[in-house]
N, CA, C and O atoms as a DFTB+ gen file, in Angstrom:
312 C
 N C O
     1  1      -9.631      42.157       2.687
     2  2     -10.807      42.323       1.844
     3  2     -10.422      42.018       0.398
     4  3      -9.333      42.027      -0.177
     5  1     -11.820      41.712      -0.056
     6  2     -11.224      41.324      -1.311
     7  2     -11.578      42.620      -2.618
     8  3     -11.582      42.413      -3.831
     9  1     -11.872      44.039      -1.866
    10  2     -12.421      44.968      -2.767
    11  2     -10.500      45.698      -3.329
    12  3      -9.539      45.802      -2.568
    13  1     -10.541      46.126      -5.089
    14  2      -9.107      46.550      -5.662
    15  2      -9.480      48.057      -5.185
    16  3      -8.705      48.750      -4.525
    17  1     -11.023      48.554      -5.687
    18  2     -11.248      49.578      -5.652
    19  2     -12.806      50.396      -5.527
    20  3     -13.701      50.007      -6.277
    21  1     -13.021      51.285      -4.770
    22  2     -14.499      51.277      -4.427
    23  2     -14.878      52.903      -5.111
    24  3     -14.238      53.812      -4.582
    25  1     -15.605      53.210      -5.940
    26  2     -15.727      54.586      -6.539
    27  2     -17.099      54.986      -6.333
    28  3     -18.105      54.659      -6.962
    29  1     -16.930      55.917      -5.125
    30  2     -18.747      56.430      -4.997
    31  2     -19.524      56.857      -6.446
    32  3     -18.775      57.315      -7.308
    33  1     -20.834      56.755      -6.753
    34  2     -21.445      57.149      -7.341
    35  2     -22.714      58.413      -7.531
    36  3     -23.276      58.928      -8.497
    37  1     -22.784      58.549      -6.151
    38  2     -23.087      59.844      -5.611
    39  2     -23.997      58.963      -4.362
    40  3     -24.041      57.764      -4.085
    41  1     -24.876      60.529      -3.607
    42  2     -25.446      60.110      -2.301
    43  2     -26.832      60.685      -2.348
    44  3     -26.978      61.584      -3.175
    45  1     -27.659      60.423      -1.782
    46  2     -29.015      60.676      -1.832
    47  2     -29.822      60.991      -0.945
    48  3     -30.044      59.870      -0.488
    49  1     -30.664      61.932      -0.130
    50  2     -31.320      61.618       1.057
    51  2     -32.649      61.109       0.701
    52  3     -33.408      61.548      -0.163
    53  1     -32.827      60.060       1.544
    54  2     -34.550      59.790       1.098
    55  2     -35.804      60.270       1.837
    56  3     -35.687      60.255       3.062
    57  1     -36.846      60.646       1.408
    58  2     -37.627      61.369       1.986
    59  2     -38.477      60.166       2.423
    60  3     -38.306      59.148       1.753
    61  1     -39.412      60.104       3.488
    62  2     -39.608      61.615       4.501
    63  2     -38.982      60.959       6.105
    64  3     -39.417      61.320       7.199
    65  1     -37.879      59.934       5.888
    66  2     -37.241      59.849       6.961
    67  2     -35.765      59.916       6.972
    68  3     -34.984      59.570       7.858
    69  1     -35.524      60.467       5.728
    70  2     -33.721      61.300       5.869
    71  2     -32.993      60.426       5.753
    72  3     -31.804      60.742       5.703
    73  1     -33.303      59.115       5.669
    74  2     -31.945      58.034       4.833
    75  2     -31.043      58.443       3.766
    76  3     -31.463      58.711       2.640
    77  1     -29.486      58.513       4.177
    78  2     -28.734      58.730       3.269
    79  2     -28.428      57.587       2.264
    80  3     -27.996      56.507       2.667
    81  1     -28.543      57.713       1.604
    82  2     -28.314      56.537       0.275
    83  2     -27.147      56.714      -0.419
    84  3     -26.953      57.807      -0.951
    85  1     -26.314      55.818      -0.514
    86  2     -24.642      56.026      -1.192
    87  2     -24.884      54.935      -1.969
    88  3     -25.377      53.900      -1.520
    89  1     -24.479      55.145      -3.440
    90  2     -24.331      53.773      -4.226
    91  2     -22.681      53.737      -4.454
    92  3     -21.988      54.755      -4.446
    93  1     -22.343      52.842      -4.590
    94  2     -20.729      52.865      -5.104
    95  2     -20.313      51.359      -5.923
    96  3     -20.585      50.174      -5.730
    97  1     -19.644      51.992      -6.757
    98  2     -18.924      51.110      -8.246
    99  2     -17.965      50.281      -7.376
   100  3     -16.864      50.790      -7.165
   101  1     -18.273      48.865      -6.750
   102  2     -16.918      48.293      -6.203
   103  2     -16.129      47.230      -7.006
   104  3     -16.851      46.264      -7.256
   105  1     -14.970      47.119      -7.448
   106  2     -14.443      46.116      -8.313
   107  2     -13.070      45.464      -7.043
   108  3     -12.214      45.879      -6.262
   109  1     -13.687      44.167      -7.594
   110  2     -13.146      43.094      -6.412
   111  2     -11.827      42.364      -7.167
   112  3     -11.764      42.472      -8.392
   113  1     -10.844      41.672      -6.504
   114  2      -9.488      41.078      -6.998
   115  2     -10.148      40.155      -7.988
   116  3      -9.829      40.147      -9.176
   117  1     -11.256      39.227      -7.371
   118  2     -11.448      37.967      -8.750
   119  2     -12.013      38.799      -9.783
   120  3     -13.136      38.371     -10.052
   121  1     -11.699      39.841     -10.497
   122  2     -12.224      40.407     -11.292
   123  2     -13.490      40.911     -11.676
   124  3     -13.758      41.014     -12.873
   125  1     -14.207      41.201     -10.897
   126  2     -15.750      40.719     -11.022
   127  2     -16.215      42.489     -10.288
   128  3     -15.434      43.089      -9.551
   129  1     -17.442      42.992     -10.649
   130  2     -18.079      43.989      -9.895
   131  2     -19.161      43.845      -9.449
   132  3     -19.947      42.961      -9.792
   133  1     -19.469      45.200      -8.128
   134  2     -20.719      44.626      -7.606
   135  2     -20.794      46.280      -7.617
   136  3     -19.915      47.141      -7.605
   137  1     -22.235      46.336      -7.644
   138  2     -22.815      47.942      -6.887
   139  2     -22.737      47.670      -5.576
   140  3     -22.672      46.518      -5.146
   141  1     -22.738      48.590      -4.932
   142  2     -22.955      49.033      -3.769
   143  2     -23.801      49.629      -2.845
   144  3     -23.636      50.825      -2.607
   145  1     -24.572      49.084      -2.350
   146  2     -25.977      50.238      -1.962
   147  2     -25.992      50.302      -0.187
   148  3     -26.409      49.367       0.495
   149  1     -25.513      51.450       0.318
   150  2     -25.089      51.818       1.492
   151  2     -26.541      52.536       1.916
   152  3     -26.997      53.464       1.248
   153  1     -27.171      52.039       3.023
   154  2     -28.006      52.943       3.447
   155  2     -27.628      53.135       5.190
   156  3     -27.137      52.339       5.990
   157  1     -28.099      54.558       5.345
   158  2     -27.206      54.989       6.569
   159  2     -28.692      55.225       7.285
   160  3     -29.541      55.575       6.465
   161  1     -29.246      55.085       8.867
   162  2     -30.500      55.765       9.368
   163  2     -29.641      56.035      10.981
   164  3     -29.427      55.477      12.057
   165  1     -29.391      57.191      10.294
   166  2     -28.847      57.841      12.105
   167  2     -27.661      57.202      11.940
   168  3     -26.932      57.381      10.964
   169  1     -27.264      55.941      13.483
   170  2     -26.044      55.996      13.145
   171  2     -25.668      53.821      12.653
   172  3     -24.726      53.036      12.759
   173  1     -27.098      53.792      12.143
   174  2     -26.848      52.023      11.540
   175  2     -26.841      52.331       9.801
   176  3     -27.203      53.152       8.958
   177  1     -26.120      50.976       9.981
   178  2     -25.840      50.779       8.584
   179  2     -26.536      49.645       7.654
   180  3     -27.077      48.675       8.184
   181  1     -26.511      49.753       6.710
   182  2     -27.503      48.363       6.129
   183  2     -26.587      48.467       4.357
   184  3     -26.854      49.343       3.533
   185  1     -25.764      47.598       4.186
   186  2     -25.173      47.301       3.168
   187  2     -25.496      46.967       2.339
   188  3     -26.577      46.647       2.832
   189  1     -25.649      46.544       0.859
   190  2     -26.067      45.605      -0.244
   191  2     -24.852      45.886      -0.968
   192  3     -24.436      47.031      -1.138
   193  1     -23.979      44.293      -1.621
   194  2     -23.609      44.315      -2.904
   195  2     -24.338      43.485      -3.770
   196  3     -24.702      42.317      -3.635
   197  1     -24.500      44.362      -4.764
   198  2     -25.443      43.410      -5.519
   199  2     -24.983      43.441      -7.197
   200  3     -24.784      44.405      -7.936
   201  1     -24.898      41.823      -7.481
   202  2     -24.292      42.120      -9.138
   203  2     -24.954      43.104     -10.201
   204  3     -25.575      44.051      -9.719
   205  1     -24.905      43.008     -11.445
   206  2     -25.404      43.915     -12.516
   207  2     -26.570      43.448     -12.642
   208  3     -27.392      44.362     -12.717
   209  1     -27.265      41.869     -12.731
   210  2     -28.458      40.884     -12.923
   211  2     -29.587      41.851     -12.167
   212  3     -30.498      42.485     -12.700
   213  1     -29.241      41.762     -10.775
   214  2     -29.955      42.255      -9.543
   215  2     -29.982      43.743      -9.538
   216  3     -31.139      44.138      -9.397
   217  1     -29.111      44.714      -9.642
   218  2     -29.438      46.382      -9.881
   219  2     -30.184      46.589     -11.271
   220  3     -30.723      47.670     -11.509
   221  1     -30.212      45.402     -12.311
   222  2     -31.410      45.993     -13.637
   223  2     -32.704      45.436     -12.692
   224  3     -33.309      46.444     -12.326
   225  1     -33.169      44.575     -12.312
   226  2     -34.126      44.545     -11.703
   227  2     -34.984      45.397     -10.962
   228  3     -35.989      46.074     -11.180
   229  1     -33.971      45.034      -9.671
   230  2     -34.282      46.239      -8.371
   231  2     -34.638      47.816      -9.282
   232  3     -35.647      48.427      -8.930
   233  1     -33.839      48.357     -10.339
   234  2     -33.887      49.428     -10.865
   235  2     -34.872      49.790     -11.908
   236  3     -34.856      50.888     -12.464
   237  1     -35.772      48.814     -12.179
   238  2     -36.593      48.531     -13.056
   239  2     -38.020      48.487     -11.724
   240  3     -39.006      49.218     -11.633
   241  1     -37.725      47.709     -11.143
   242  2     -39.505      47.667     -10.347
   243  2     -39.421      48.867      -9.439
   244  3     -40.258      48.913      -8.537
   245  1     -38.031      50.418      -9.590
   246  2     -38.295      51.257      -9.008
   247  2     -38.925      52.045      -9.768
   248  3     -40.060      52.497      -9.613
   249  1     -38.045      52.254     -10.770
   250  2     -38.608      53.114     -12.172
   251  2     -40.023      52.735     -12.330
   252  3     -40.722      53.744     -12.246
   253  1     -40.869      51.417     -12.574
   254  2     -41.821      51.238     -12.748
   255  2     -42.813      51.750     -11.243
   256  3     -43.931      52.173     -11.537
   257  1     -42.552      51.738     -10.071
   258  2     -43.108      52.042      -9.143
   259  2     -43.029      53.392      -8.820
   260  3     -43.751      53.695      -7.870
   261  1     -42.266      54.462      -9.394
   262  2     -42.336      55.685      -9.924
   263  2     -43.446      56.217     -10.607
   264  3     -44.309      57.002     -10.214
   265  1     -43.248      55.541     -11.935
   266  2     -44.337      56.003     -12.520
   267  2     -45.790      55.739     -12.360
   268  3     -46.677      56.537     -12.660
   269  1     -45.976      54.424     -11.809
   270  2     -48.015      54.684     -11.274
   271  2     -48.129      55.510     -10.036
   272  3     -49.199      55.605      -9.435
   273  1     -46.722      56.278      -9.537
   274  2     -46.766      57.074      -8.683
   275  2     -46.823      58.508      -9.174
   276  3     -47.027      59.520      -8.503
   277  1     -46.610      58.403     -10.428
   278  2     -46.385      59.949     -11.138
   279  2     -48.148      59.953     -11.953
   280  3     -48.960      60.878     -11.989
   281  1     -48.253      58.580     -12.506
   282  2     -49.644      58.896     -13.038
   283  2     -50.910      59.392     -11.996
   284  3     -51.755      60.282     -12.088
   285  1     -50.576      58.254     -10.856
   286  2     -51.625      58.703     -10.407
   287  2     -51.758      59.941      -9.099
   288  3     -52.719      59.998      -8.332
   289  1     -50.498      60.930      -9.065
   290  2     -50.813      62.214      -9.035
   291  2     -51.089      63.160     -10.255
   292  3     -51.159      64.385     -10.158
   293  1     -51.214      62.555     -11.235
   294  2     -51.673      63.599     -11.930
   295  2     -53.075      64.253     -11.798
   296  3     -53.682      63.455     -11.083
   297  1     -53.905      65.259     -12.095
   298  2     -55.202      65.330     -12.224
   299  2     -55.831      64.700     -13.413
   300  3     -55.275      64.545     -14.501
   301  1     -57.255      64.290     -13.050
   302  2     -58.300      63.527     -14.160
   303  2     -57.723      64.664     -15.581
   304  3     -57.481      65.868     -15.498
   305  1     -57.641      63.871     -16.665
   306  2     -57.618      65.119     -17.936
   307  2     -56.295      65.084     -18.327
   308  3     -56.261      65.324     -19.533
   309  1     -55.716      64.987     -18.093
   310  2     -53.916      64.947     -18.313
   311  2     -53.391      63.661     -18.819
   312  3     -52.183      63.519     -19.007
């Protein structure tokens, strides 16, 4: 492999079907890093490394898909 070193970043369960979510800091020999986005359902796995370009993104249309999720539980008036 070509990973020097892999440093979890913590783990997550996702609701409402219990996916564990692991992100991890991996830095590879050609010098270069990738995140890590491990999702676990029972006993499959589904991997992503994805550069820094791609986690501001992905992390941006979550954050944004958060919040018309936070506005629109709010009540009328708020």
């Amino acid at each position: 492999m070509d990973e020097l070193n892999i440093k979890s970043l913590g783990k997550i369960v996702a609701s409402p079907y219990r996916q564990e979510i692991e992100l991890q800091d991996v830095e590879h020999r050609a010098d270069y890093a990738t995140l890590r986005v491990r999702i676990r359902e029972m006993k499959r796995f589904t991997i992503f490394d994805i550069d820094a370009a791609t986690a501001r993104v992905w992390g941006q249309a979550m954050l944004d898909w958060a919040h018309t999720q936070e506005a629109a539980d709010k009540p009328a008036g708020e």
